[in-house]
DRENMARFI-304236 format. One record per residue (C-alpha): residue number from 1; x, z, y; residue in three letters. Coordinates in Angstrom, 2 decimals, always signed. Layout:
BEGIN
    nr      east        up     north   rest
   NUM         X         Z         Y    ALA
...
// end
This chain:
BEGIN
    nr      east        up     north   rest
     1    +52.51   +121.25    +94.71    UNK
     2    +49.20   +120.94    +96.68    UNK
     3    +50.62   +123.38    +99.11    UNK
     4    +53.38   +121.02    +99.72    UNK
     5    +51.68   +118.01    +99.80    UNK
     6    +49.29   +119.79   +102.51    UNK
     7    +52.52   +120.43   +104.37    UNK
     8    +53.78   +117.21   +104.46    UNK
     9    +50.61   +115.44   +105.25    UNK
    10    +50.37   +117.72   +107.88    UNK
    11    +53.71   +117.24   +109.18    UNK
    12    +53.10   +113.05   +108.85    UNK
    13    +50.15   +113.73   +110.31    UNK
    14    +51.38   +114.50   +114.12    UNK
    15    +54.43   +111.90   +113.73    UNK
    16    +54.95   +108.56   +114.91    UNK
    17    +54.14   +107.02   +111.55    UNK
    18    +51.34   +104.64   +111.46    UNK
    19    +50.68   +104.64   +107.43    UNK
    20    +51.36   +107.32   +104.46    UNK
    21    +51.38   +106.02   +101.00    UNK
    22    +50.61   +108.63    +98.11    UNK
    23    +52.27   +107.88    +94.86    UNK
    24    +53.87   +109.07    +91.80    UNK
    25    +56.29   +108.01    +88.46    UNK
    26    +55.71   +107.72    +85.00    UNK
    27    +52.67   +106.94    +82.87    UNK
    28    +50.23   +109.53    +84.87    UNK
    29    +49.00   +109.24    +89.00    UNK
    30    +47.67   +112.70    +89.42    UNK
    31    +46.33   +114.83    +86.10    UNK
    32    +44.86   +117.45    +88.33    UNK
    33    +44.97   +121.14    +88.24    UNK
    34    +47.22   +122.92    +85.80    UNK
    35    +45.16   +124.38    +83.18    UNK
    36    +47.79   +127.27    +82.03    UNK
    37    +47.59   +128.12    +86.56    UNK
    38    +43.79   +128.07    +86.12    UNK
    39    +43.77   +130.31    +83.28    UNK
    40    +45.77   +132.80    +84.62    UNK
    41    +43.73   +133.12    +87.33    UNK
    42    +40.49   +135.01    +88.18    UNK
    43    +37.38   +133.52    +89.72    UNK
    44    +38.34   +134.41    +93.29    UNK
    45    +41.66   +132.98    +92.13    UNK
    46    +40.57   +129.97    +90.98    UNK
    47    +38.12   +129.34    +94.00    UNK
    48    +41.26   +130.40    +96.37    UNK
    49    +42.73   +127.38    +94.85    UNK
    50    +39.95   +124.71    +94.97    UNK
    51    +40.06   +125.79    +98.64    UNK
    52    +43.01   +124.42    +98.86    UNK
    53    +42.32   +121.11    +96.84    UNK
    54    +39.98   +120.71    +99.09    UNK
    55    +41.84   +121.03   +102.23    UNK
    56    +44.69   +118.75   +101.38    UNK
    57    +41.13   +116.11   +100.32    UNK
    58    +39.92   +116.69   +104.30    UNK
    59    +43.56   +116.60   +105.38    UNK
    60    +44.10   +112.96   +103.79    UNK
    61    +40.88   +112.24   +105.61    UNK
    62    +41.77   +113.74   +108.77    UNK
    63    +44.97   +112.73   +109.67    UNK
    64    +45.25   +109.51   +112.14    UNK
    65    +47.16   +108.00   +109.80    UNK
    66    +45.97   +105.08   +107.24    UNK
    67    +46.65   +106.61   +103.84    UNK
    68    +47.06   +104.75   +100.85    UNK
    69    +47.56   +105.15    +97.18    UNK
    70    +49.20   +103.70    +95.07    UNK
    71    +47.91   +104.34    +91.32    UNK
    72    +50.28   +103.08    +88.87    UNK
    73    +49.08   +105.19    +85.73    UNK
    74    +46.00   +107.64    +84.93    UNK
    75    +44.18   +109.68    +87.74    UNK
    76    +41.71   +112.25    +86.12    UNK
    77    +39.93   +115.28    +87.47    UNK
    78    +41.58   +115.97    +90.52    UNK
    79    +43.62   +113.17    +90.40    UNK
    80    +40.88   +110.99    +90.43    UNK
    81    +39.26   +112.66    +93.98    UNK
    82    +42.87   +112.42    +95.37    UNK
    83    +42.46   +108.53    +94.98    UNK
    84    +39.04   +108.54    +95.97    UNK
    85    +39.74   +110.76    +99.66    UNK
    86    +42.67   +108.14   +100.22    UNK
    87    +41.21   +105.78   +103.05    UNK
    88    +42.68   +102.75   +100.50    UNK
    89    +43.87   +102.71    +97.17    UNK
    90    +45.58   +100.00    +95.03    UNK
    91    +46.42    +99.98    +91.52    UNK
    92    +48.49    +98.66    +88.72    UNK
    93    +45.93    +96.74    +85.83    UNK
    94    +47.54    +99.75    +83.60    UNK
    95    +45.99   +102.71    +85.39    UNK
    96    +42.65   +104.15    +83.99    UNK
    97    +40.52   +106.77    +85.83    UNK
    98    +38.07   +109.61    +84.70    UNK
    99    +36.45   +113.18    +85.36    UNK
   100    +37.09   +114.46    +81.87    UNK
   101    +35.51   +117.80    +82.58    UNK
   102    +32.10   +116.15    +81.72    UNK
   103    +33.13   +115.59    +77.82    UNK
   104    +35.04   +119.46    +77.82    UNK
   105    +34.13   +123.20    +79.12    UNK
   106    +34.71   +123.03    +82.78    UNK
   107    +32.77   +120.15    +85.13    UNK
   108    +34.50   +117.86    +87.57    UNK
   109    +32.21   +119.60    +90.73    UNK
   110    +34.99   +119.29    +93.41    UNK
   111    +36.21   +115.67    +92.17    UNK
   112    +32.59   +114.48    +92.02    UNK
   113    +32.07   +114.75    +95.74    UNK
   114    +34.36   +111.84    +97.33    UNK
   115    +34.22   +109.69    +93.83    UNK
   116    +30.04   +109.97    +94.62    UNK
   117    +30.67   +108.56    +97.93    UNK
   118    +33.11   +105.60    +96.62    UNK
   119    +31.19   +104.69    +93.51    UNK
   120    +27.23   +105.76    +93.94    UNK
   121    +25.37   +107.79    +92.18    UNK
   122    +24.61   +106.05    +88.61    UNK
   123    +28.54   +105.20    +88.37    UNK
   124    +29.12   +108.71    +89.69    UNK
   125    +27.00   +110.20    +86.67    UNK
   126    +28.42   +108.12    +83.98    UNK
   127    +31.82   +108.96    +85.03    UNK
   128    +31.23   +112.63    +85.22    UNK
   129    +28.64   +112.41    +82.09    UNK
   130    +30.95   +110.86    +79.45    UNK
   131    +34.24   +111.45    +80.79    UNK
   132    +35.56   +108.10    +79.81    UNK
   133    +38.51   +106.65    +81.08    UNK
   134    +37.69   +103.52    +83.45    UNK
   135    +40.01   +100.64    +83.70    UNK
   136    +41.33    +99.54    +87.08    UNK
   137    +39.63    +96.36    +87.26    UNK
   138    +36.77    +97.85    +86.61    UNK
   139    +36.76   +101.16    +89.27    UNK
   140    +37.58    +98.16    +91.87    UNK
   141    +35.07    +96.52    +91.02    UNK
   142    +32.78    +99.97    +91.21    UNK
   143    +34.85   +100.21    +94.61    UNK
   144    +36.75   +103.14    +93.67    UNK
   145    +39.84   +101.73    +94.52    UNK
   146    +40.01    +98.20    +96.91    UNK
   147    +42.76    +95.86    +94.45    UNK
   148    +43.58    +96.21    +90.72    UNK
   149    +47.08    +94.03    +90.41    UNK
   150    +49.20    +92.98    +87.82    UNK
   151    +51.71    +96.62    +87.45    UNK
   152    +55.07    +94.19    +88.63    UNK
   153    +53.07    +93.38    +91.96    UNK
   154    +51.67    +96.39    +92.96    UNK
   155    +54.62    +97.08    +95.38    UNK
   156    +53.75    +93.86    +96.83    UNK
   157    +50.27    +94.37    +96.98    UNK
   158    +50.12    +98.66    +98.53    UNK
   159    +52.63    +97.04   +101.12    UNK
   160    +50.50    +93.92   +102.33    UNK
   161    +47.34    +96.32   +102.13    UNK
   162    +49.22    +98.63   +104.56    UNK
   163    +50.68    +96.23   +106.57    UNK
   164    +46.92    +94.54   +107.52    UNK
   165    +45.68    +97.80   +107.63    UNK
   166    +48.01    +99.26   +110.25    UNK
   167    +48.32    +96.40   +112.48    UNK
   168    +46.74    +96.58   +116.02    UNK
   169    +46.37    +99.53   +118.26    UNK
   170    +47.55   +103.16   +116.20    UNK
   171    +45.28   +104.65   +118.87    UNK
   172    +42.36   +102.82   +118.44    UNK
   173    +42.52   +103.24   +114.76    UNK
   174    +43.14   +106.79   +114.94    UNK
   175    +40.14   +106.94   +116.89    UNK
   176    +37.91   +104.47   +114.11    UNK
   177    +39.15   +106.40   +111.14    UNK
   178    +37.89   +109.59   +112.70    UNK
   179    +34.42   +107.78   +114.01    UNK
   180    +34.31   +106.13   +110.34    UNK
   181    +34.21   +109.37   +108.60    UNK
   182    +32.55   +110.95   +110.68    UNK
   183    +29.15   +108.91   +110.68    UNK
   184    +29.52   +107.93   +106.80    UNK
   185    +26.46   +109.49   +104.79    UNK
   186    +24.08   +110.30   +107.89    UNK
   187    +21.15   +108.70   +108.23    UNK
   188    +21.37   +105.63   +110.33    UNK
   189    +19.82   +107.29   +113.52    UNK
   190    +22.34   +109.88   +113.41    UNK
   191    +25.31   +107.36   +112.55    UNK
   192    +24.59   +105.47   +115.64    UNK
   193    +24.77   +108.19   +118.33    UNK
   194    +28.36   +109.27   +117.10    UNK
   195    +29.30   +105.03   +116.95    UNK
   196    +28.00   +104.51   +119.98    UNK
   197    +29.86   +107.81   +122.06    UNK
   198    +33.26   +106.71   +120.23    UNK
   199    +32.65   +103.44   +121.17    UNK
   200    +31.79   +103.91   +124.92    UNK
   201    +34.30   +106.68   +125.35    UNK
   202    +36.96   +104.31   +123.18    UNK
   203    +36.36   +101.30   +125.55    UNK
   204    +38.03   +103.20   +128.53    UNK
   205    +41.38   +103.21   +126.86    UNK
   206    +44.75   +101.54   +127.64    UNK
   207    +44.67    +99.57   +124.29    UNK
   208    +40.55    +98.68   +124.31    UNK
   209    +41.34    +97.64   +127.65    UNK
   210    +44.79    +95.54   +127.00    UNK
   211    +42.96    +94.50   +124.11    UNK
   212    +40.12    +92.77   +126.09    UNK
   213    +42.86    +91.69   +128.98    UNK
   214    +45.19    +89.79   +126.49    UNK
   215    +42.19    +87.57   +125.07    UNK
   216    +40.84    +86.98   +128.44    UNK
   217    +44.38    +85.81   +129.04    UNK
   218    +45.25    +83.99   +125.67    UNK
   219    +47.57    +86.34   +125.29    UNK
   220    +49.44    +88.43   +122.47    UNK
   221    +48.98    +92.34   +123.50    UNK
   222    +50.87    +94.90   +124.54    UNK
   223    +50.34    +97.69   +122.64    UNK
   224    +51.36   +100.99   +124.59    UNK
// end
């Protein structure tokens, strides 16, 4: 499964699409690895396939696209870091998320590392300490996912999220994601010599500079 979800990110990934939505059926999001595949496997097995985890993590980060997910039941362990590398998540009141490894033999490591960088370090710990489930309202309000809506309106409410979030120039959000992730977590010196190159070097293109043209001109743009 998380060699074909690589593939097709991949594949959305150099299309004309603007957004990708991640999301599932039934009363579970994402329950993470399969323990009976983990069990079968070695530890150069088992690291051969966190590689991979981690790749289709970068990949959601990577592509141009503005990925969102849409949690509609539990995310745990793995599950939970999917929703956490998504660039936006919304979900239904219903869904609960946790790192479970922290109250059972084998640590949430891997899904620690982009939940740490959505909800801090003290939230981070507590998750991956207790292994408690935490409600949707509460993991948006911990930032771990940006809306927790009623479950009938969370349709509704992934589709307006997407729809704001992909308006505009595709090419100059390509560009931001990219810049975005690539200056979070450096210190501030270091954060504004990559913002200020992709900034300079982004105000030279055709939509920056139809951008700046059409409200000179009172204009709607054109994007190309």
């Amino acid at each position: 499964m998380l060699s074909e979800l690589l593939a097709a990110l991949t594949s959305v990934g150099t299309s004309a699409a603007t957004g990708i939505v991640l999301a599932a059926q039934g009363s579970v999001f994402s329950a993470g690895h399969d323990f009976a595949d983990v069990h079968a496997r070695d530890e150069g097995g088992v690291e051969d396939l966190l590689e991979l985890c981690t790749r289709v993590m970068r990949t959601v980060e990577s592509v141009p696209q503005v990925v969102v997910a849409r949690v509609q039941g539990l995310a745990t362990a793995a599950g939970c870091q999917l929703v956490a590398s998504c660039d936006l998540a919304v979900a239904a009141v219903s869904a609960g998320f946790a790192l479970p490894g922290g109250k059972g033999g084998w640590f949430c490591h891997t899904p620690a590392v982009p939940v740490a960088r959505s909800v801090g370090r003290k939230r981070l710990m507590e998750m991956a300490l207790t292994g408690d489930v935490v409600g949707a309202q509460q993991a948006a309000e911990w930032g771990l996912v940006n809306y927790a809506v009623p479950d009938a309106e969370l349709d509704s409410a992934v589709s307006g999220l997407l729809e704001r979030a992909t308006r505009g120039s595709v090419v100059s959000k390509a560009l931001g994601k990219q810049t975005l992730y690539g200056q979070l977590d450096r210190p501030e010196d270091e954060a504004y010599v990559i913002a200020v190159a992709a900034m300079a070097r982004s105000s030279q293109l055709p939509d920056a500079v139809e951008g700046r043209a059409s409200f000179l001109e009172k204009r709607s743009p054109a994007w190309l």
